[in-house]
C-alpha positions as CSV (number, residue, x, y, z in Angstrom):
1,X,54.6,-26.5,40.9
2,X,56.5,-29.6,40.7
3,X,60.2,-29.9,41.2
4,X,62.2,-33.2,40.0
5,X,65.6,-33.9,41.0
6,X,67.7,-36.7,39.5
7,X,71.5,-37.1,41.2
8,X,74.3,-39.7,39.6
9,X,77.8,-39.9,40.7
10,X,80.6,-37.4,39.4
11,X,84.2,-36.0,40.3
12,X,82.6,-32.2,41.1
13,X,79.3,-30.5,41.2
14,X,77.7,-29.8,38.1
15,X,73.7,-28.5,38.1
16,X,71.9,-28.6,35.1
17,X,68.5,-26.7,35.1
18,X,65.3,-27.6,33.2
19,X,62.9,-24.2,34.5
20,X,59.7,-23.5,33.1
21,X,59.6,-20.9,30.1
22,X,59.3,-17.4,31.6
23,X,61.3,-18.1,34.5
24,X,64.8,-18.2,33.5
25,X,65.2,-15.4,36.3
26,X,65.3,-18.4,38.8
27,X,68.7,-20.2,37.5
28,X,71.1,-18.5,39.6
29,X,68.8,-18.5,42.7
30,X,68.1,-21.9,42.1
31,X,72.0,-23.2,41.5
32,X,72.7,-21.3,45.1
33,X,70.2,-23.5,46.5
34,X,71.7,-26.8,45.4
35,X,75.3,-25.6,46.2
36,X,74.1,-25.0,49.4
37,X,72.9,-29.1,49.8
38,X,76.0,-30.9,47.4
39,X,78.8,-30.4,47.5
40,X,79.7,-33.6,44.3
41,X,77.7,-35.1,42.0
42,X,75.5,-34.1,38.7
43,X,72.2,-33.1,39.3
44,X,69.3,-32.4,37.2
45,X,66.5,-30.0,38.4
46,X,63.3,-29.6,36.4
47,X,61.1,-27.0,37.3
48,X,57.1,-28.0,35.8
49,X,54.1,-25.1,36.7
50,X,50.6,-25.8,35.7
51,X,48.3,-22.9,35.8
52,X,44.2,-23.3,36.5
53,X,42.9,-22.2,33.2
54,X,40.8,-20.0,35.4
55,X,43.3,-17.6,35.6
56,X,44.4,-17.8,31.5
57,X,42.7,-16.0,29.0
58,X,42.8,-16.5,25.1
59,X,43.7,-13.5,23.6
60,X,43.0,-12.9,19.8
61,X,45.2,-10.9,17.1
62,X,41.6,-9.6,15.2
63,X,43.8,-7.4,12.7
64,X,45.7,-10.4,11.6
65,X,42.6,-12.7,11.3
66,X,40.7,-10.9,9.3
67,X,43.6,-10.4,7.1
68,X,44.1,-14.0,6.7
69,X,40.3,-14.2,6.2
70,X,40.5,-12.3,3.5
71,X,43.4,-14.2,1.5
72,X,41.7,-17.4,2.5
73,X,38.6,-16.1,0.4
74,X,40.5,-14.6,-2.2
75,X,42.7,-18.1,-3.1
76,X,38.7,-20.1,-2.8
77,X,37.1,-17.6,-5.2
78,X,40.4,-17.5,-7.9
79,X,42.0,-20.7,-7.2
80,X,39.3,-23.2,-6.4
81,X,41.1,-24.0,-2.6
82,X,39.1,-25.3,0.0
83,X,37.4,-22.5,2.2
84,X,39.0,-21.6,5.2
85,X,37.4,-22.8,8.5
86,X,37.5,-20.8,11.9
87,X,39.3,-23.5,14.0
88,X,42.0,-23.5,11.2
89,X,42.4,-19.9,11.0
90,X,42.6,-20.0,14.8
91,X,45.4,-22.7,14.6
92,X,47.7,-19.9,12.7
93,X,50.7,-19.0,14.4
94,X,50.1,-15.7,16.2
95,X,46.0,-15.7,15.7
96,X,45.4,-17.0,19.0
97,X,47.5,-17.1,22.1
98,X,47.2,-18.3,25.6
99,X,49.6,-16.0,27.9
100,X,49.8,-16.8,31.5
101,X,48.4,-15.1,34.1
102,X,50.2,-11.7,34.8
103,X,51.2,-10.8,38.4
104,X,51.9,-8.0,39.8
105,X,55.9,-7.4,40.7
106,X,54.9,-8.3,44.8
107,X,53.3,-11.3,43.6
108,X,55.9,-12.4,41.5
109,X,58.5,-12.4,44.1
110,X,55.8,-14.2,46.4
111,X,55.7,-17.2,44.1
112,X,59.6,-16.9,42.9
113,X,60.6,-17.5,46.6
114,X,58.1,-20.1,47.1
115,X,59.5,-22.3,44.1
116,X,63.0,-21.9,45.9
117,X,61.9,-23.2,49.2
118,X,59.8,-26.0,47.1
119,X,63.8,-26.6,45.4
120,X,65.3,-26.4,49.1
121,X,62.2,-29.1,50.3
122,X,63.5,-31.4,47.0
123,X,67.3,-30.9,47.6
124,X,67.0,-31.8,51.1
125,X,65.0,-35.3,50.4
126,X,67.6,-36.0,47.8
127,X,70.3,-35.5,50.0
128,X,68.6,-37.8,52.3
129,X,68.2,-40.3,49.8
130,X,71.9,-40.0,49.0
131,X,73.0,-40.6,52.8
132,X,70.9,-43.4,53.1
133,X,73.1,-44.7,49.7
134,X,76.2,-44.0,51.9
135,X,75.4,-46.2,54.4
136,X,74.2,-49.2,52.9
137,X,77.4,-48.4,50.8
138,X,79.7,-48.2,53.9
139,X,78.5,-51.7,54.9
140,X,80.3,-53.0,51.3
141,X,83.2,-51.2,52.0
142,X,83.7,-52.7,55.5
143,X,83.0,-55.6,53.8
144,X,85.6,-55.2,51.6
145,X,88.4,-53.5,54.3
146,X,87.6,-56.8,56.7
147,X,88.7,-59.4,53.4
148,X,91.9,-57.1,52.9
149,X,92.7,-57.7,56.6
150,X,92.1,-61.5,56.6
151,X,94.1,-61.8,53.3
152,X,97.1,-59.8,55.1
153,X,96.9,-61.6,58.1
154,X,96.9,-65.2,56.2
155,X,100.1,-64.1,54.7
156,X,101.3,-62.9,58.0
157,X,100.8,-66.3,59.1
158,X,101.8,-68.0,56.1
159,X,104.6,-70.8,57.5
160,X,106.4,-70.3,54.5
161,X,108.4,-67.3,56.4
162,X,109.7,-69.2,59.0
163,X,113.5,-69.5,59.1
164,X,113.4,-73.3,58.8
165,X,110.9,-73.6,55.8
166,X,113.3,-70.8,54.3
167,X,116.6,-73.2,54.8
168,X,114.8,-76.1,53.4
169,X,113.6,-74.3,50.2
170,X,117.5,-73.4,49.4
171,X,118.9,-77.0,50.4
172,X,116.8,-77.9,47.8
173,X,117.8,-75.3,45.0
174,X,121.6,-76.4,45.4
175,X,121.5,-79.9,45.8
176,X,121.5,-80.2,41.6
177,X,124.6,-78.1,42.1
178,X,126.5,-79.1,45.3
179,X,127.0,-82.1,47.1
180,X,124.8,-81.7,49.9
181,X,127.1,-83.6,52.1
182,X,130.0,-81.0,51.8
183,X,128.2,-78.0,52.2
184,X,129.8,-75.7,54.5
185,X,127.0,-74.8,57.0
186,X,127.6,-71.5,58.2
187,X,127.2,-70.3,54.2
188,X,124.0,-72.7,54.0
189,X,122.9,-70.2,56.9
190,X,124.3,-67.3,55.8
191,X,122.2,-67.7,52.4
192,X,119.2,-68.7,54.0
193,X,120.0,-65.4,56.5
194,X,120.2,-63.2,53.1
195,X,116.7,-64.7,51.6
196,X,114.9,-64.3,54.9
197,X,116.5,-61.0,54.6
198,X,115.1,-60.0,50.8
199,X,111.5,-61.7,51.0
200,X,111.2,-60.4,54.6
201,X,107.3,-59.0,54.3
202,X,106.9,-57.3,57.6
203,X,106.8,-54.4,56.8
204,X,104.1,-54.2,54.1
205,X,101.8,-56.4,56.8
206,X,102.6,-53.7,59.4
207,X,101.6,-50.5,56.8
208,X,98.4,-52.7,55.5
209,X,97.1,-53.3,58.8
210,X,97.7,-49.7,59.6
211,X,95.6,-48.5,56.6
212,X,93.0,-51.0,57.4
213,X,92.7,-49.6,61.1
214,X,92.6,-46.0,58.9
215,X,89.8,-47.0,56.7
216,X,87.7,-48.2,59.6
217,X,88.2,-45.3,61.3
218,X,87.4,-42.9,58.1
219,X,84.2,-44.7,57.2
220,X,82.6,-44.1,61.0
221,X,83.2,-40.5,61.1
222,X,81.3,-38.2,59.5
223,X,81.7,-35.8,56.9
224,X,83.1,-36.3,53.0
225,X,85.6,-39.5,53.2
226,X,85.8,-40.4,49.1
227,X,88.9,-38.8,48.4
228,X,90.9,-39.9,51.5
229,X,89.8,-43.2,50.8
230,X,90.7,-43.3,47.1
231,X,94.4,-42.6,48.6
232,X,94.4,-45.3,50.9
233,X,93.3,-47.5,48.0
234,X,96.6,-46.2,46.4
235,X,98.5,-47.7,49.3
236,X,96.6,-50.7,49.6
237,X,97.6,-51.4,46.1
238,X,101.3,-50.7,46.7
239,X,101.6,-52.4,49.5
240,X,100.3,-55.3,48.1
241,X,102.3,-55.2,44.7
242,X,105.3,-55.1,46.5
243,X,104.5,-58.1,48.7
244,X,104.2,-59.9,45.4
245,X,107.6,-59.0,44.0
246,X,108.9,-60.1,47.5
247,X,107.1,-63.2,48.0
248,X,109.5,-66.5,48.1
249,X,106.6,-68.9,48.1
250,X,103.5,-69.3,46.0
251,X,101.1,-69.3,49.2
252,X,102.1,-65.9,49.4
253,X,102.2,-64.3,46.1
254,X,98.5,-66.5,45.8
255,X,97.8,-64.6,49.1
256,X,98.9,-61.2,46.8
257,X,96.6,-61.8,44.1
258,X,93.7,-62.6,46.0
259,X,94.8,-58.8,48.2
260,X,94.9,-56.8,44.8
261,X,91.5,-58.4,43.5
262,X,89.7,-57.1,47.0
263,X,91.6,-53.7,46.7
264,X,90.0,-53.1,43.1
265,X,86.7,-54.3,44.4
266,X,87.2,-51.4,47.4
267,X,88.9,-49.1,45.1
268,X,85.8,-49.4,42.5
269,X,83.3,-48.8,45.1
270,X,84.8,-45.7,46.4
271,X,84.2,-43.6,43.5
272,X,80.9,-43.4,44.3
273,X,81.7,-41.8,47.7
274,X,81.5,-38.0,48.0
């Protein structure tokens, strides 16, 4: 007996069973097995048996041979058709067949359990295979988390938040419009207090550092992590649309494209995460 088990990614769990004719008794039995291993994905589980011929013996429908004999002969000696051979009378449907073996009921239930701890032998090598997936797949993903934390620290850093660089920017919007020499000072600063104010991105480096730390942490424990992890991505995204839409310099909304390309990348690789 040969059991064959193909896996590939999907939302739930979904089994689809190829058994061996005559042993349709073994789909429920065998769908417990694999719920028992996977928990997401779609599996396929073939089912092969090959019987020693030893143990099968032809068994030939004699009534309906020597009927078809008989018309054989009849169309050769009124009709002129070719006379019937004995391989192709044999090669009639329902002249010869090859049943398998019959067991006895104890012997039955002897083989049905072995094929299901065969199943449980397969199941439990795929699911091996699978975790060995994860891991290799949890290195990308750490990959990923580590280039989201570089990005949000570059625009952390970026010294187009500073108070100063802030000041300077708006001199230079309103010198087309004012006379830069009368300019009262305390609204120059009171301006540049409002713009600091409006593109202030603290807060979205705070919550994306925070999910970063939350990532890490997911992807070293144990256990399913996919889902948790597609809702981080959520936030990872949000947070890093919003720093766009507040960005006052190009470094930084630069520094926001570059975060929502590595998010995708995560985001992508995630789905195939149970």
């Amino acid at each position: 007996m040969t059991w064959e088990l193909r896996s590939v990614n999907g939302r739930g769990l979904e089994a689809r069973l190829r058994l061996t004719p005559g042993y349709e008794r073994l789909e429920q039995p065998a769908r417990a097995v694999l719920q028992k291993q996977f928990s997401r994905g779609n599996i396929q589980a073939s089912l092969t048996i090959n019987r020693s011929d030893a143990v099968r013996r032809p068994v030939i429908d004699e009534q309906l041979l020597t009927e078809l004999a008989a018309i054989a002969k009849d169309l050769h000696e009124k009709h002129g058709a070719a006379p019937a051979t004995a391989d192709g009378l044999l090669a009639l449907r329902g002249v010869l067949e090859m049943p398998d073996h019959e067991e006895d009921e104890e012997t039955r239930q002897k083989l049905d359990a072995l094929i299901l701890v065969t199943l449980d032998e397969a199941a439990g090598a795929l699911a091996t295979a699978r975790r060995g997936e994860g891991a290799a797949l949890r290195d990308v993903l750490l990959g990923h988390i580590d280039t989201i934390e570089v990005l949000t620290k570059k625009a952390e850093q970026d010294p187009a938040r500073e108070a100063a660089n802030l000041r300077a920017r708006l001199e230079t919007q309103l010198r087309p419009l004012l006379d830069i020499s009368s300019m009262d000072e305390a609204r120059l600063y009171q301006e540049a207090a409002i713009l600091a104010t409006k593109a202030d991105i603290r807060e979205e480096i705070d919550r994306l550092l925070t999910h970063v730390a939350s990532a890490r942490s997911l992807l070293k424990g144990d256990g399913p992590v996919g889902r948790k992890l597609d809702f981080l991505a959520q936030e990872f995204n949000r947070e890093a649309n919003t720093l766009c839409s507040k960005s006052n310099a190009a470094t930084i909304t630069a520094v926001g494209l570059e975060l929502k390309v590595a998010v995708d990348q995560f985001r992508e690789q995630i789905q195939n995460l149970e």
